[in-house]
TORDOLO-687108 format. One record per residue (C-alpha): x, y, z; residue in one letter. Coordinates in Angstrom, 1 decimal, m for minus. Each point is the difference from the previous one (the first is absolute). Example, Ala and Ser with C-alpha at 12.3 -4.5 7.8 and 13.67 -1.06 7.14 Angstrom:
R | xx | yy | zz | residu
R | 12.3 | m4.5 | 7.8 | A .
R | 1.4 | 3.4 | m0.7 | S .
//
This chain:
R | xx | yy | zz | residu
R | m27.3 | 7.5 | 3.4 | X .
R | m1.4 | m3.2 | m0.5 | X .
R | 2.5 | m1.0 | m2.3 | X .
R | 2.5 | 0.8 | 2.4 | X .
R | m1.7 | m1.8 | 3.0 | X .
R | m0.4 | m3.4 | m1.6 | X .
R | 3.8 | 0.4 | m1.6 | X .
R | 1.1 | 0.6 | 3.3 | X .
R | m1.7 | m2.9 | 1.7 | X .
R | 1.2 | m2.3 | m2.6 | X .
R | 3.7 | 1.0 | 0.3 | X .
R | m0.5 | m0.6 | 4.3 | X .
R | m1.6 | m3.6 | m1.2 | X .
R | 2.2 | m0.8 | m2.3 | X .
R | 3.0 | m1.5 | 2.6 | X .
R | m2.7 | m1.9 | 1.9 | X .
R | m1.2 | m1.7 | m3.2 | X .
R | 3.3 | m0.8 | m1.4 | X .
R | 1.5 | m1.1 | 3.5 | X .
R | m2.4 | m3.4 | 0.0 | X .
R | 2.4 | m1.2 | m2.8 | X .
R | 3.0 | 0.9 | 2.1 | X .
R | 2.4 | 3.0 | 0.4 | X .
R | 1.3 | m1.0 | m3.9 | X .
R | m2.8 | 2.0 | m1.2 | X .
R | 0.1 | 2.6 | 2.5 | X .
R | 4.4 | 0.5 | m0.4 | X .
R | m0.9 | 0.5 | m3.4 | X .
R | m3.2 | 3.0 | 0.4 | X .
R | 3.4 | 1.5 | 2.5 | X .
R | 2.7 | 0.4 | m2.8 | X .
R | m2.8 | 1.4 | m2.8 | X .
R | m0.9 | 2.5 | 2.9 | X .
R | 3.7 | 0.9 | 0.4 | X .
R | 0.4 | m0.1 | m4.3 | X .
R | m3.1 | 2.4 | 0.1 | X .
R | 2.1 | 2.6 | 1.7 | X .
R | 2.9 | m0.8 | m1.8 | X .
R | m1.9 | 0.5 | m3.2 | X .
R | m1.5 | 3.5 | 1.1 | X .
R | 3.0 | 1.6 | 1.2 | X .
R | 1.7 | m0.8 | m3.2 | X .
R | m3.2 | 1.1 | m2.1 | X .
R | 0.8 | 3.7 | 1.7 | X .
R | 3.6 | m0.3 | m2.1 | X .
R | m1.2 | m1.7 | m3.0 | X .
R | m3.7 | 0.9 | m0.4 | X .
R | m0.1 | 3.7 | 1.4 | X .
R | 3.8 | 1.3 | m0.6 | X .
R | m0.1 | m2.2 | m3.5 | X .
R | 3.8 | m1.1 | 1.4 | X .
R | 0.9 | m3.8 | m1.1 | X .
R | 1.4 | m1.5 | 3.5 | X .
R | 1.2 | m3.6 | m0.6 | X .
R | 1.8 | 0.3 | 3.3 | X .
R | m2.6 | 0.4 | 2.3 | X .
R | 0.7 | m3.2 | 2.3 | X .
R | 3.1 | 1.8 | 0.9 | X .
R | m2.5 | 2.0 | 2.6 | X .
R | m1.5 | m3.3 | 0.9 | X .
R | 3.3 | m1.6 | 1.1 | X .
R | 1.5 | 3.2 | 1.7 | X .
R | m3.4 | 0.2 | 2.3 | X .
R | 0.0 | m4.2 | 0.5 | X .
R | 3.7 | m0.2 | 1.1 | X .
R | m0.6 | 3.1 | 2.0 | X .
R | m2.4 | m2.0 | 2.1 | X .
R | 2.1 | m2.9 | 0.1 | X .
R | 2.5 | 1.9 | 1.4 | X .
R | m2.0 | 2.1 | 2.7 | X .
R | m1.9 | m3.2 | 1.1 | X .
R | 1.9 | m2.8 | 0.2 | X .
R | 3.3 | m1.1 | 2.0 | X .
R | 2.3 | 0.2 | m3.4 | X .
R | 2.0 | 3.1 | 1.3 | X .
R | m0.1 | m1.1 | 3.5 | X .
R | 2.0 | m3.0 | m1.0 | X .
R | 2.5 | 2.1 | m2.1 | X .
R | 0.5 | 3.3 | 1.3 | X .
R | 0.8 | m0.6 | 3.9 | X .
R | m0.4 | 3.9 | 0.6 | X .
R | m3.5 | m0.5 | m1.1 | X .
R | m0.4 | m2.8 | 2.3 | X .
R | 1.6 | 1.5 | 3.0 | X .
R | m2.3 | 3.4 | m0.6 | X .
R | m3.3 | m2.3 | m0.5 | X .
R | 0.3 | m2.9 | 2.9 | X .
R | m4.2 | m0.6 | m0.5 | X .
R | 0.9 | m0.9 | m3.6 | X .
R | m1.0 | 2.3 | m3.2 | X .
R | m3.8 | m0.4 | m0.4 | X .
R | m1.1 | 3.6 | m1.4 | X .
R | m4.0 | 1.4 | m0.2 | X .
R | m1.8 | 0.2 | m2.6 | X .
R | m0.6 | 3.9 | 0.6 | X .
R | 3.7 | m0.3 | m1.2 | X .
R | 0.6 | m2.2 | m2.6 | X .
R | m2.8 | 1.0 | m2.6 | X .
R | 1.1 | 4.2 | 0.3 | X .
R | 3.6 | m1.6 | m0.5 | X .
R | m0.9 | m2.3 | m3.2 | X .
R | m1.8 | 3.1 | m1.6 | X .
R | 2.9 | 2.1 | 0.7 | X .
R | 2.6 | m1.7 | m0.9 | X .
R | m1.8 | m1.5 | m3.0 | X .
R | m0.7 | 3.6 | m1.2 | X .
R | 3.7 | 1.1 | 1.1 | X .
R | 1.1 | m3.1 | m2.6 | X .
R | m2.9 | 1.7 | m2.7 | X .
R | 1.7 | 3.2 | 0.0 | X .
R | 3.4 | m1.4 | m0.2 | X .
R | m1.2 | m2.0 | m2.8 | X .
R | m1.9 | 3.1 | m1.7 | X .
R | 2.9 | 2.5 | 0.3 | X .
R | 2.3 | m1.3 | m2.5 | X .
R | m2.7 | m0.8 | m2.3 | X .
R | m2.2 | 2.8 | m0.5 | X .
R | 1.1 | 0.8 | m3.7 | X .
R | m0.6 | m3.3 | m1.3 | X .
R | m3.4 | m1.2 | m1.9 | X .
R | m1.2 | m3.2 | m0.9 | X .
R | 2.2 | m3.1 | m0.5 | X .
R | 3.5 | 2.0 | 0.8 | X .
R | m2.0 | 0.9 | 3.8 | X .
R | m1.5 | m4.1 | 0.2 | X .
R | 3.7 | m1.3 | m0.4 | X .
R | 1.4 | 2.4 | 2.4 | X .
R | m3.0 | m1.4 | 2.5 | X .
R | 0.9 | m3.5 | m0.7 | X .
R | 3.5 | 0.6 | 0.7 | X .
R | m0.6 | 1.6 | 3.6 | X .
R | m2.3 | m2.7 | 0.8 | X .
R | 2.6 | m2.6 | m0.9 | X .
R | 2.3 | 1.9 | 1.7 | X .
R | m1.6 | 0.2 | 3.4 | X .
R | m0.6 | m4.0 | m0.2 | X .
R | 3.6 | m0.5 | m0.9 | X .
R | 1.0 | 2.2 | 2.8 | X .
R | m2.4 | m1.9 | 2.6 | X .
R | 1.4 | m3.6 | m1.3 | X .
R | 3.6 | 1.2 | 0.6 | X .
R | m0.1 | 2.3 | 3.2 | X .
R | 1.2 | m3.4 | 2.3 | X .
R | 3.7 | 1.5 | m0.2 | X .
R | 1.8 | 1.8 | 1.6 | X .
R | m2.9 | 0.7 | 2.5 | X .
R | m3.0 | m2.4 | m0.2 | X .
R | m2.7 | 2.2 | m0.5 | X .
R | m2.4 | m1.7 | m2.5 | X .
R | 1.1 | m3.4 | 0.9 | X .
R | 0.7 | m0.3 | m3.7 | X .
R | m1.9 | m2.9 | m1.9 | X .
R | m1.2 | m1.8 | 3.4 | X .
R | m2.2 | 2.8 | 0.3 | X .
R | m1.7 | 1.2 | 3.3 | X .
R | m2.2 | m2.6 | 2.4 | X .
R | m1.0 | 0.0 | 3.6 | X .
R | m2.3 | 3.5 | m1.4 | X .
R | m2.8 | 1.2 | 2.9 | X .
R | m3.5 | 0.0 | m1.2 | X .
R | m1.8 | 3.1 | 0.2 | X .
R | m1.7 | 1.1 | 3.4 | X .
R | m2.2 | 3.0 | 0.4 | X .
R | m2.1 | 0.9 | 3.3 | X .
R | 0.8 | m3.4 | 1.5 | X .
R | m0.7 | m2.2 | m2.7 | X .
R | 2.5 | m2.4 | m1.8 | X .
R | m0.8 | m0.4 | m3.2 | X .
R | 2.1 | m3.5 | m0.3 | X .
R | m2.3 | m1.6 | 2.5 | X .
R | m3.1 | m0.9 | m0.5 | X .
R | m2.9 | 1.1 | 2.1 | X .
R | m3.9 | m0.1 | 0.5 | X .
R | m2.5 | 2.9 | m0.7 | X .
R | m3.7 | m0.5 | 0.7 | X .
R | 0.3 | m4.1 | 0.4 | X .
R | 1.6 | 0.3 | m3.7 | X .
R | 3.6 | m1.3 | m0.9 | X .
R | 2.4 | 2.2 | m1.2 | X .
R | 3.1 | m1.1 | m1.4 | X .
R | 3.2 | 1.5 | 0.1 | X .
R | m0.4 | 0.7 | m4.0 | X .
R | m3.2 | 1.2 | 0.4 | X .
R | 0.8 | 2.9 | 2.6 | X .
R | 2.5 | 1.0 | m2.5 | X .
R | m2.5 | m0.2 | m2.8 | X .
R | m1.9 | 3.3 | 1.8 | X .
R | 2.6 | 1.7 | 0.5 | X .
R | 1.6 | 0.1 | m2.8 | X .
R | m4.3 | 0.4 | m1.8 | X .
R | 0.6 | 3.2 | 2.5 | X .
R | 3.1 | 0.8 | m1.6 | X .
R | m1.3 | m0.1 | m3.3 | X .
R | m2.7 | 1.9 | 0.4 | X .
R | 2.1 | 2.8 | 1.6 | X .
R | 1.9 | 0.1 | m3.1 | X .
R | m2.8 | m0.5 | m2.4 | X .
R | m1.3 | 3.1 | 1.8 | X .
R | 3.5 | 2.4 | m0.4 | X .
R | 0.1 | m1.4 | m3.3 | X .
R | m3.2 | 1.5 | m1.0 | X .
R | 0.6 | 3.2 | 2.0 | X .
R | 3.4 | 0.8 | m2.0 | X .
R | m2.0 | m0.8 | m3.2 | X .
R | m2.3 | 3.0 | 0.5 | X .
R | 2.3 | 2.0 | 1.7 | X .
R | 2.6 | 2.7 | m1.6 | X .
R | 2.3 | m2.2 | 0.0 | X .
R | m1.3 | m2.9 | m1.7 | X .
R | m1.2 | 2.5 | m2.6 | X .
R | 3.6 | 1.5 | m0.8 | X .
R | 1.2 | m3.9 | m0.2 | X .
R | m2.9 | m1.2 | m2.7 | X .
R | 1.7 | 3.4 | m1.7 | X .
R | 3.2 | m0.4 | m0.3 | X .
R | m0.6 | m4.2 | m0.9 | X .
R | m2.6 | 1.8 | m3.0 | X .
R | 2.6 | 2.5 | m1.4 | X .
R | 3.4 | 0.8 | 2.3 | X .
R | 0.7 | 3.1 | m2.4 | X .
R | m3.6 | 1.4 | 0.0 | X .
R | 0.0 | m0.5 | 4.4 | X .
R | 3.7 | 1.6 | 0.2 | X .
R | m1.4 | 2.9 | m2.0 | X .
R | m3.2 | 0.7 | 2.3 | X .
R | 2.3 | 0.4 | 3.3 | X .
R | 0.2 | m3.7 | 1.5 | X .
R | 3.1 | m0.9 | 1.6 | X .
R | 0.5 | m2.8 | m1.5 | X .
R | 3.2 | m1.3 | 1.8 | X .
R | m1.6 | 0.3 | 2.9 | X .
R | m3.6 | m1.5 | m1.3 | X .
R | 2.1 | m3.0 | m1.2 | X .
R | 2.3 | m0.5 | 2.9 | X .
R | m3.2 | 0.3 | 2.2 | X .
R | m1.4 | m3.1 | m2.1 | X .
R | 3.1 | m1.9 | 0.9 | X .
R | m0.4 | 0.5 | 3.7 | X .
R | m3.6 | m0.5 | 0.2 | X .
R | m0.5 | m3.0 | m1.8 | X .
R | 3.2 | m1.3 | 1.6 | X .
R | m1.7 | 0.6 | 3.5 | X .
R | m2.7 | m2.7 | m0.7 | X .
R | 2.7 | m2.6 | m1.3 | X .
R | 2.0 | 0.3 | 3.3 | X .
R | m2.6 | m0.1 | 2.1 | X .
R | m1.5 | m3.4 | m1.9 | X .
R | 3.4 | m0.9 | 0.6 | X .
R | 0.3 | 0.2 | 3.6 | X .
R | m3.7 | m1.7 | 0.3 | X .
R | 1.3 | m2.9 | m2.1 | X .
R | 2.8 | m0.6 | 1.8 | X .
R | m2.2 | m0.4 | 3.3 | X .
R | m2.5 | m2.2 | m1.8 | X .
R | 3.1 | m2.8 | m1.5 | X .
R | 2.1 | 0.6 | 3.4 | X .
R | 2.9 | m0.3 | m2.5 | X .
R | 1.6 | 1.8 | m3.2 | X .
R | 3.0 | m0.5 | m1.9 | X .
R | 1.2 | 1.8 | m3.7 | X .
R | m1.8 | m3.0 | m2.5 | X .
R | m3.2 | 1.8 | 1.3 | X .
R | 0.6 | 3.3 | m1.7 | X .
R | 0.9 | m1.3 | m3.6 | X .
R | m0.4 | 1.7 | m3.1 | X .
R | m3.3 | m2.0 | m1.1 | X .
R | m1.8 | 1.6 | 3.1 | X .
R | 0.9 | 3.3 | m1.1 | X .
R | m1.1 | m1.1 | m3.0 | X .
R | m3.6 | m1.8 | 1.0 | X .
R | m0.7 | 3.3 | 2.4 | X .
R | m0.2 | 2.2 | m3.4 | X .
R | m2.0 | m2.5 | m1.7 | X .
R | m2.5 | 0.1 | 2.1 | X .
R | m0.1 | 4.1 | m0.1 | X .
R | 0.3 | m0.7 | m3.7 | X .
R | m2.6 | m3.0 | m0.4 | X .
R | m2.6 | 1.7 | 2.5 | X .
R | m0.2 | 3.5 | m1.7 | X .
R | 3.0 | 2.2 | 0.4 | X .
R | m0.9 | 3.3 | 2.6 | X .
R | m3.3 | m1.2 | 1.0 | X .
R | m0.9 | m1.2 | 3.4 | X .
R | m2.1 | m2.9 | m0.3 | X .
R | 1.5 | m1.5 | m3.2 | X .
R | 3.3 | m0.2 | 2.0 | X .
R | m1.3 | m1.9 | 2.7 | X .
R | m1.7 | m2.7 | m2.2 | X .
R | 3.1 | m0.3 | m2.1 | X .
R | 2.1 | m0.8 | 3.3 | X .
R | m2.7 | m2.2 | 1.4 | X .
R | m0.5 | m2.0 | m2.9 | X .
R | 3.6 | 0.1 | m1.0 | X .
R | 1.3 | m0.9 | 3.7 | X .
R | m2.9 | m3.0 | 0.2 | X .
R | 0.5 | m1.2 | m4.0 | X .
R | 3.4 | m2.2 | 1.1 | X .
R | m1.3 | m1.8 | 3.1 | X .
R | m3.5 | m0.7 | m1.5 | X .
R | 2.2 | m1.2 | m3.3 | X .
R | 1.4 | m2.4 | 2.2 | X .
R | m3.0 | m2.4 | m0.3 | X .
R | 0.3 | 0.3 | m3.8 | X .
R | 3.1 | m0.7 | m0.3 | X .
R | 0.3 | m3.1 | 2.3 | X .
R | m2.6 | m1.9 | m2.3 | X .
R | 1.4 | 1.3 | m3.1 | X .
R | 3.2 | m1.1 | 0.7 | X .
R | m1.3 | m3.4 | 0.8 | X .
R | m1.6 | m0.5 | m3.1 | X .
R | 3.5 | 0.8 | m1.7 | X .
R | 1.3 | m3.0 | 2.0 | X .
R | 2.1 | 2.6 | 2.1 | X .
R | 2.0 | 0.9 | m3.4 | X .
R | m0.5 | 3.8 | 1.5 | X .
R | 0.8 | 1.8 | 2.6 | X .
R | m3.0 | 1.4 | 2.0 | X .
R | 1.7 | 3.5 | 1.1 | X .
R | 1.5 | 0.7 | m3.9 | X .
R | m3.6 | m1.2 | m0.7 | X .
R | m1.8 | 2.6 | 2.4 | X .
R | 1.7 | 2.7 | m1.1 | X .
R | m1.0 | m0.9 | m3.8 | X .
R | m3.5 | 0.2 | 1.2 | X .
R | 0.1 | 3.2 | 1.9 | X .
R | 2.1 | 1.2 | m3.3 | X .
R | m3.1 | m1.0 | m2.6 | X .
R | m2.5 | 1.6 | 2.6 | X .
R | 1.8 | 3.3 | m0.1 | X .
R | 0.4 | 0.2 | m3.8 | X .
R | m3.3 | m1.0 | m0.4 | X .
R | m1.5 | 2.5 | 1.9 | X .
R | 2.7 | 2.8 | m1.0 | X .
R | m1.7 | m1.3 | m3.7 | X .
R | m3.9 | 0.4 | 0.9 | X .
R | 0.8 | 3.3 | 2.3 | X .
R | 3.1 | 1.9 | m1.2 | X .
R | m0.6 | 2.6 | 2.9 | X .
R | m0.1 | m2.3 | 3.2 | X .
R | m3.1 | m1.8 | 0.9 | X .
R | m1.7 | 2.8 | 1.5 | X .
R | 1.5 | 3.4 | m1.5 | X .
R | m0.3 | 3.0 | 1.3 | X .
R | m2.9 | 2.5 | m1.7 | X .
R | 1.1 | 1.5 | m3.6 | X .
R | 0.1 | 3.8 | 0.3 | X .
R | m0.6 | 2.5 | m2.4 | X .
R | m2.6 | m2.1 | m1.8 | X .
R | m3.3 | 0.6 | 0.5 | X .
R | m3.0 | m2.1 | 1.7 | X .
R | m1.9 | m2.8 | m1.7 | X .
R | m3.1 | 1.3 | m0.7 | X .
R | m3.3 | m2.4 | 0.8 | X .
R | m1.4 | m1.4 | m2.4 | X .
R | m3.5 | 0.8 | m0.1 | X .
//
């Protein structure tokens, strides 16, 4: 308990402490928060149901442009049925948009699983990559006939997020203290995280979470104890799918704007590293792979600025980031094959103490 007191205190401080430099610091705590639950909703397909999904932003992009179009005045300024029926302007509730992003995140999940559910290994990843492409193809080129997507412009004019009378794009004073607009969206998406930390951990011990870590051990072996495994694997889809869309939908709030070029391949990509990097199907390692692989760029922005100087500018400082964040990952994937903090070996017995 003490642990978890002085953990908790230090996440609250954290915002306040970084803030003093300016909301730079705090903007980047935000998206980690919102890659944290990215991370963990795609651990329940990769790390639980043992199912390669390299197409997981797909979710994140159906629940952001979901948003956009439910809170901004995009279809008011195409559709002039829509207009006429909403005068006041289209500015839905939260209480609405998140159950919307999780279900039709999960609706996309299924979709996605259906077709899918005899493949294995890399013939199931390409099929992934291929619907995740697809979705972001489909977003960029929805601007005709019927402007729906707004095509490569993407969505602005996007409401923040306002909950019992707060607006969390304003900023505002508790207890003589300064709060930021990126702070206030700092705790609540900490209280998001934590809510999914917590399901997270509840469908690891559960039935369900059991019957996954089966059938990703031995599909054969599960199929012949009873488990449905269609269903068990279609169930993975939509679940982890839920958390994508509604990270989606919160990200969308938080940049007031989306467009396709923020759902490419590499973010797919990056989102199963950090399941991958942290320690595949447990809790913790996933969330320090995505904090640490979500912070890595921007703090490798101050090494390669002086780095690049000393080249005399000869190289680019964004091809030389991503070298950088490149040689950390193999370096660690060298030192600790099984993520940086792997979940606990089973079947082997204890250490004994050595006396």
């Amino acid at each position: 308990m003490v642990v978890f007191v002085l953990a908790a205190l230090g996440l609250l401080v954290v915002p306040l402490i970084a803030q003093q430099f300016g909301n730079g610091p705090v903007r980047i705590i935000d998206l980690a928060l919102l890659y944290v639950m990215l991370a963990l909703g795609l651990n329940i397909v990769v790390g639980y149901a043992g199912l390669l999904d390299l197409g997981y932003v797909a979710f994140y992009a159906v629940g952001s442009y979901m948003f956009a179009l439910l809170a901004s005045p995009h279809l008011l300024e195409n559709f002039e049925n829509i207009a006429a029926m909403l005068p006041n302007g289209m500015h839905s509730p939260l209480w609405v948009i998140i159950p919307l992003g999780a279900g039709l995140a999960a609706l996309a999940g299924v979709l996605l699983g259906s077709p899918t559910l005899k493949l294995r290994g890399d013939y199931l990843a390409i099929v992934t990559l291929g619907f995740g492409e697809i979705i972001r193809v489909f977003l960029n080129n929805m601007e005709y006939p019927l402007n729906i997507t707004n095509g490569p412009r993407g969505i602005g004019q996007i409401d923040a997020i306002h909950f019992f009378g707060l607006d969390l794009g304003k900023s505002t004073e508790l207890f003589g203290i300064a709060l930021p607009s990126v702070t206030l969206y700092y705790y609540f998406f900490l209280a998001l995280v934590v809510a999914t930390v917590i399901l997270c951990f509840r469908l690891e011990q559960s039935r369900i979470g059991r019957a996954w870590m089966a059938i990703r051990e031995d599909e054969i072996a599960a199929k012949a104890m009873g488990l449905n495994t269609r269903n068990l694997k279609l169930l993975a889809f939509g679940m982890g799918a839920t958390f994508g869309g509604v990270a989606g939908s919160m990200f969308a709030a938080f940049q007031g704007f989306v467009s396709p070029e923020s759902f490419s391949l590499q973010e797919s990509v990056m989102i199963v590293a950090m399941v991958v990097l942290g320690g595949i199907g447990h809790i913790p390692g996933v969330i320090l792979g995505a904090l640490l692989l979500s912070a890595l760029p921007e703090v490798l922005r101050y090494v390669a600025g002086p780095l690049q100087d000393m080249t005399g500018g000869r190289l680019d400082a964004a091809i030389l980031r991503q070298l950088l964040v490149a040689l950390a990952m193999i370096s660690i994937m060298l030192l600790r094959p099984r993520g940086l903090w792997p979940s606990p070996e089973h079947g082997k017995a204890a250490p004994q103490a050595v006396k």
